[in-house]
C-alpha positions in Angstrom: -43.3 89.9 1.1 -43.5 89.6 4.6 -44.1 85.8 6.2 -46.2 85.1 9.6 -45.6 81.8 11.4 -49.0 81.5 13.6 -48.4 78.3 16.2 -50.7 77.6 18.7 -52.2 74.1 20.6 -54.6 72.0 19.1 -58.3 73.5 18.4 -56.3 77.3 19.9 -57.9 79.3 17.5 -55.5 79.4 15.0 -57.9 79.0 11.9 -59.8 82.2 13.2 -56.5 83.8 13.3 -55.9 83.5 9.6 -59.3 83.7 8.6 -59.5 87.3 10.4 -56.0 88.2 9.0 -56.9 87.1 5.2 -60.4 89.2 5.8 -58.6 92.5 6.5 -56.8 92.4 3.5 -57.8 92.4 -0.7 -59.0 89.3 -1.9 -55.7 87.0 -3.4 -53.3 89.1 -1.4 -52.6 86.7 1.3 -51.3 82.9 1.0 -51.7 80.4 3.6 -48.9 77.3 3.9 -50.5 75.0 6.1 -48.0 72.8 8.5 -49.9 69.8 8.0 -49.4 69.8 4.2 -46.0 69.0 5.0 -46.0 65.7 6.9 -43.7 63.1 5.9 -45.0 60.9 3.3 -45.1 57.0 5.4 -45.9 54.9 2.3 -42.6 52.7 2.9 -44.2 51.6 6.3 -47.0 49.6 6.3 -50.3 50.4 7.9 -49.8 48.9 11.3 -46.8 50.9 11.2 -48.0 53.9 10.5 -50.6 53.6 13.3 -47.8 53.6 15.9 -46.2 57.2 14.6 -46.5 60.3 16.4 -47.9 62.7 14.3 -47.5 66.0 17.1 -44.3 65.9 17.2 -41.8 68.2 14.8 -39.9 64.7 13.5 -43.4 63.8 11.6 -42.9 67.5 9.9 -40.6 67.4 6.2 -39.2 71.0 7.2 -36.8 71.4 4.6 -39.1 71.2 1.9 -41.7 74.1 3.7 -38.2 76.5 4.2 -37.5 75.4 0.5 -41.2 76.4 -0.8 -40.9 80.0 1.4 -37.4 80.6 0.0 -39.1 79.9 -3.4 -42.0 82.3 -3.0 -39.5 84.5 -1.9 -37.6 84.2 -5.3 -41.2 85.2 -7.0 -41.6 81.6 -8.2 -44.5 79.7 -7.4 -44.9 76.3 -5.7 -46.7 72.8 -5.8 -47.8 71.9 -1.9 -48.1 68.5 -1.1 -51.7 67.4 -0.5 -51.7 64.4 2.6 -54.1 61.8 3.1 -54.8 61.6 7.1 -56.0 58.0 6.2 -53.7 56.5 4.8 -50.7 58.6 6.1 -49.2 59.0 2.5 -48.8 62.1 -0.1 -51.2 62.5 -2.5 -50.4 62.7 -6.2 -52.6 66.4 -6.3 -50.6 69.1 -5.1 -52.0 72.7 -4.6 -50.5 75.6 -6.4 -49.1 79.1 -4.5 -48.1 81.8 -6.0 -46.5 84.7 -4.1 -48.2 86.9 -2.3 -47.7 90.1 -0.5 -48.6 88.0 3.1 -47.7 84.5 3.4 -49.2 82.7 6.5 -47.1 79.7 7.6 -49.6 77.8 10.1 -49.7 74.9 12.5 -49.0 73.8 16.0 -45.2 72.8 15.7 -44.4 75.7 13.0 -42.3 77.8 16.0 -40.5 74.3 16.7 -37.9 74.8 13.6 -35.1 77.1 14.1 -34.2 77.2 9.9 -38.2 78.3 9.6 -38.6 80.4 12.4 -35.2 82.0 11.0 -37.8 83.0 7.9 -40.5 84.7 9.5 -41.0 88.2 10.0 -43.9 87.9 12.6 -44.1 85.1 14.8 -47.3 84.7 16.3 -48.9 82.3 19.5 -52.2 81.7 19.8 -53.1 80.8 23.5 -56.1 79.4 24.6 -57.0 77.1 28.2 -56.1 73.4 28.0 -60.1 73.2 29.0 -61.3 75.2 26.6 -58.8 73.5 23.9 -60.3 70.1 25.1 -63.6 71.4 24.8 -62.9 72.4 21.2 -61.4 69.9 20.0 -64.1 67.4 21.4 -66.6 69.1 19.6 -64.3 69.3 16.6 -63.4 65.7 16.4 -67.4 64.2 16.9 -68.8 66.2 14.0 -66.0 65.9 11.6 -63.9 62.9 12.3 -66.8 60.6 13.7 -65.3 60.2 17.3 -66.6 59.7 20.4 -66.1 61.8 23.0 -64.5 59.1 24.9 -61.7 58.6 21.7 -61.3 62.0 22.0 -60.4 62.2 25.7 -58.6 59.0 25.5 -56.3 60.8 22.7 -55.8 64.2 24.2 -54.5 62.4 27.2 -52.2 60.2 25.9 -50.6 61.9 22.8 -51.5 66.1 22.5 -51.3 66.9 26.0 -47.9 65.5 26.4 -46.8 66.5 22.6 -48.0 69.8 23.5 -46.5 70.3 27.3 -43.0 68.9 25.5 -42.9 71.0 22.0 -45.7 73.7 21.5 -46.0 75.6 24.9 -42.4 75.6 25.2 -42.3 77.4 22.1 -44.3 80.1 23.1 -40.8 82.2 24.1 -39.9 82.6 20.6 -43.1 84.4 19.3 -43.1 88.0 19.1 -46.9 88.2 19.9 -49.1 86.1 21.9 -52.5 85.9 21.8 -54.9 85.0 24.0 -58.3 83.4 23.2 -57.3 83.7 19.9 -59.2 85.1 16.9 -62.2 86.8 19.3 -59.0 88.6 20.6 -60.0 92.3 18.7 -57.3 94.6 19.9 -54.5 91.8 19.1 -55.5 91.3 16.0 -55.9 95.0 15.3 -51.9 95.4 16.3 -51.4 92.5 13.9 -53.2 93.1 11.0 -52.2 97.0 11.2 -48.4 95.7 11.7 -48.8 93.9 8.8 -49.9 96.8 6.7 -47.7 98.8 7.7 -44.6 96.4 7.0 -46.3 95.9 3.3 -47.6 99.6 2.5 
């Protein structure tokens, strides 16, 4: 098994990352473990409570229980990932099965922020994009699926991710072994990925 932690600012490109990567190999051979299924479950707090928490930061992430699930996978056993509700900020009773797989894909902005996780991964990966072209992104992102305004959006980006991301995810850029910029549309990156990866596996 060999384990790829792909980090990367908001709306970097990340998802084309691990689409591209889960295309260039057989069908069921790779298993993604996404970040966000992992955030602390804030059911003891009530809702104006949970309105006030910063969710970009790596304190909102339950890391021991992601190293846990890869050391599990690891073992050959599969595991039950948590399922989270972005609207009420609590676990879900559903959890999503994952069994082991030649190529496990641990992704998410803060996933190069843990020492015990990074510790796990074989390939550590950054995808780099421009803060204007992230913005852009994730405005159009945000107004088609999450019913924002472009203003929300804005308002947002300036006070919580472009902090969050000047303070924990571009600083932890120095720890991946390959960077790439502009993401998925990157061809010759992903080529050196995706032929790394075979040739780890093969």
């Amino acid at each position: 098994m060999i384990i790829i932690g792909i980090a990367g600012g908001t709306a970097s490109g990340k998802t084309t990352v691990v689409r591209k990567i889960i295309e260039s190999f057989p069908s069921g051979e790779v298993a993604v473990m996404p970040q966000d299924s992992y955030y602390k479950d804030l059911s003891h707090l009530s809702p104006e409570e949970r309105t006030k928490v910063n969710f970009d930061e790596p304190a909102a992430i339950e890391w021991s229980l992601l190293v846990e699930h890869l050391h599990e996978l690891k073992a050959g056993r599969g595991v039950d990932v948590p399922t989270y509700s972005y609207l009420t900020c609590t676990r879900q009773p559903e959890t999503v099965r994952v069994e082991p797989r030649e190529v496990v894909i641990v992704e998410g902005i803060l996933v190069l922020c843990d020492p015990a996780l990074r510790e796990m991964m074989d390939v550590k990966v950054f995808v780099d994009a421009d803060a204007d072209d992230r913005l852009i992104r994730l405005i159009a992102r945000d107004c088609v699926e999450r019913g924002r305004t472009p203003q929300m959006v804005i308002d947002r980006y300036e006070a919580v991710l472009k902090p969050m991301h000047n303070k924990y995810i571009e600083p932890s850029k120095r720890y991946a072994d390959l960077i790439i910029p502009q993401g998925g549309n990157n061809v010759v990156a992903m080529r050196l990925l995706t032929d790394y990866i075979k040739s780890k596996i093969s």
